[in-house]
Wavefront OBJ file of the C-alpha trace (Angstrom):
o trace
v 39.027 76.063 -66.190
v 36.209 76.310 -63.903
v 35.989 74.688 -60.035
v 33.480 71.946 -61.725
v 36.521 70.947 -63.767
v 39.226 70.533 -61.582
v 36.847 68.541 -58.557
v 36.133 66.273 -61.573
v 39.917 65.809 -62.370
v 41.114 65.629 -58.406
v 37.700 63.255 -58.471
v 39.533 60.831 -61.524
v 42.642 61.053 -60.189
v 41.614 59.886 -56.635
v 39.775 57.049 -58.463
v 42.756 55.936 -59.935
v 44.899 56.043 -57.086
v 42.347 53.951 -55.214
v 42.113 51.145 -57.982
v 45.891 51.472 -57.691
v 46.011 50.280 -54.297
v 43.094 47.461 -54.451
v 44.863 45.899 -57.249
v 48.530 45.767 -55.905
v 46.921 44.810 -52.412
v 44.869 42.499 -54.037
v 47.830 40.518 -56.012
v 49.793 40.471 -52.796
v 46.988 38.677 -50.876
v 46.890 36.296 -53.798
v 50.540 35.920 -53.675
v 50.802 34.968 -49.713
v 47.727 33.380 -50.109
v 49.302 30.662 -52.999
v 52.529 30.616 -50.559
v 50.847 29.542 -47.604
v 48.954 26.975 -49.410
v 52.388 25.650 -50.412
v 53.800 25.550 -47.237
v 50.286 23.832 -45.875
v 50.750 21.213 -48.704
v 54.285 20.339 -47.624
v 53.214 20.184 -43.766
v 50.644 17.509 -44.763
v 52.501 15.232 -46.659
v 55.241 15.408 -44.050
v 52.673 14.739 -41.481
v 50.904 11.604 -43.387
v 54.125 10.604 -44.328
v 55.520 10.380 -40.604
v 52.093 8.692 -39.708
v 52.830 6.464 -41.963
v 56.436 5.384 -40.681
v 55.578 5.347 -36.947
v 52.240 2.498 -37.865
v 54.733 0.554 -39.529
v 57.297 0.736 -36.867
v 54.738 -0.479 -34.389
v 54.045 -3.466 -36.888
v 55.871 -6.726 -36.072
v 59.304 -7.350 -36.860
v 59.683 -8.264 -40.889
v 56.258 -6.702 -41.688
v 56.262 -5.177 -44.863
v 53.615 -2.412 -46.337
v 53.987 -1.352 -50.253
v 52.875 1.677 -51.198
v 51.478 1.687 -54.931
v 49.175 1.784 -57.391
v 48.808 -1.783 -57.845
v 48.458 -2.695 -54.019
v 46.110 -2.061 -50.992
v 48.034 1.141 -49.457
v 47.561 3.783 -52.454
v 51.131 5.956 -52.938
v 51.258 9.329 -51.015
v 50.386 11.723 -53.454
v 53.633 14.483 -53.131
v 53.474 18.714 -52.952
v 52.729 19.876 -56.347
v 55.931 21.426 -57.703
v 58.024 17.787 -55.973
v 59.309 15.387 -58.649
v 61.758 13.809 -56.602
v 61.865 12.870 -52.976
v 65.404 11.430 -51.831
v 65.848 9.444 -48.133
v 69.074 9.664 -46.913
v 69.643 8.225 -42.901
v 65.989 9.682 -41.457
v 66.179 12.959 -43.451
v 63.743 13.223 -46.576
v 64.674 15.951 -49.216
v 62.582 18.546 -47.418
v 65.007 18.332 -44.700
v 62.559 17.125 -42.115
v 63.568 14.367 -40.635
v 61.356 11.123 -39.866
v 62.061 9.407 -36.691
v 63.152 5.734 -37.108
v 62.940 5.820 -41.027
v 66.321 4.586 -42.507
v 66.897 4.070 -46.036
v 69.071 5.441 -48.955
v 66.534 6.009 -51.560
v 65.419 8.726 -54.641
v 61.971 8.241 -55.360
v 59.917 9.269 -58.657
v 57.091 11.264 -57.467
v 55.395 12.170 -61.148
v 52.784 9.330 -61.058
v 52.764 9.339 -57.375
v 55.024 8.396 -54.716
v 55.346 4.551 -54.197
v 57.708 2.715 -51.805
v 57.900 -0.078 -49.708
v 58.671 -0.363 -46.155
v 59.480 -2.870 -44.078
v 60.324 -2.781 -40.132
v 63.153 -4.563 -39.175
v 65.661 -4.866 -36.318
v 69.556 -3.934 -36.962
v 71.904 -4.208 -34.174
v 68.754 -4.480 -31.734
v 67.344 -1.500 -32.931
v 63.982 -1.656 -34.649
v 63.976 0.497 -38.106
v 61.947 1.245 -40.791
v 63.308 0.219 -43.782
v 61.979 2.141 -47.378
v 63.002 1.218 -50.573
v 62.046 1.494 -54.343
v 58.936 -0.353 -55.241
v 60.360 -3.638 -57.315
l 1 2 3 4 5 6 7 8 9 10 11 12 13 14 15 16 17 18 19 20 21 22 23 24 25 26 27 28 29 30 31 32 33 34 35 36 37 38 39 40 41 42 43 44 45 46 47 48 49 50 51 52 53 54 55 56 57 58 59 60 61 62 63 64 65 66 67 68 69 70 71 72 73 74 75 76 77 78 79 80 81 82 83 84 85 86 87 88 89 90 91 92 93 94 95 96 97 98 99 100 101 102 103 104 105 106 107 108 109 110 111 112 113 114 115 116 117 118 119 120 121 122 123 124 125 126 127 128 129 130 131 132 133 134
């Protein structure tokens, strides 16, 4: 074999190599890339969804908000891979926990994630109350 031939074959080889390394660099960007878009969608919802408690707890006492299709305040919409979203105490599923939310709740979150809350005072301490959608 002559030197043309082997520079061509070092020449294919170092080609391949290279595509080698774009393509498994390349599918691990995609891969972190798809996980942090994950985490981003669960770190909105959990902050519209404490927005959400802490207007209502600086609504009057007895005020009541529904979340739903059918009313004024549309339901949260919930992270993509969520089909459930249980409340026990002030701790949502996610393990975050939501400052003056009480309730012991599961919630259906395929068509959306309705509930109702309503502020109230028990033992002189103003809650949030959230509960099913009747």
């Amino acid at each position: 074999m002559n030197k043309r031939g082997m520079d061509q074959i070092f020449t294919y080889i170092f080609i391949v190599v290279l595509i080698g390394f774009v393509l498994y660099f390349g599918f691990l960007g995609v891969g972190k890339f798809i996980e942090f878009n994950k985490d981003a969608e669960i770190t909105s919802f959990e902050t519209n969804f404490d927005k959400i408690i802490q207007n209502v707890y600086a609504l009057d006492v007895n005020s009541k908000l529904e979340y739903s299709k059918d009313s004024r305040y549309k339901p949260l919409i919930a992270p993509r891979d969520v089909v459930k979203i249980c409340v026990e105490e002030s701790k949502v599923i996610f393990n975050f926990v939501v400052k003056n939310l009480k309730g012991n709740e599961c919630f259906d979150t395929t068509k959306g994630f309705s509930f109702v809350l309503e502020n109230k005072v028990i033992n002189g301490e103003v809650i949030v109350n959230i509960k099913n959608v009747e």
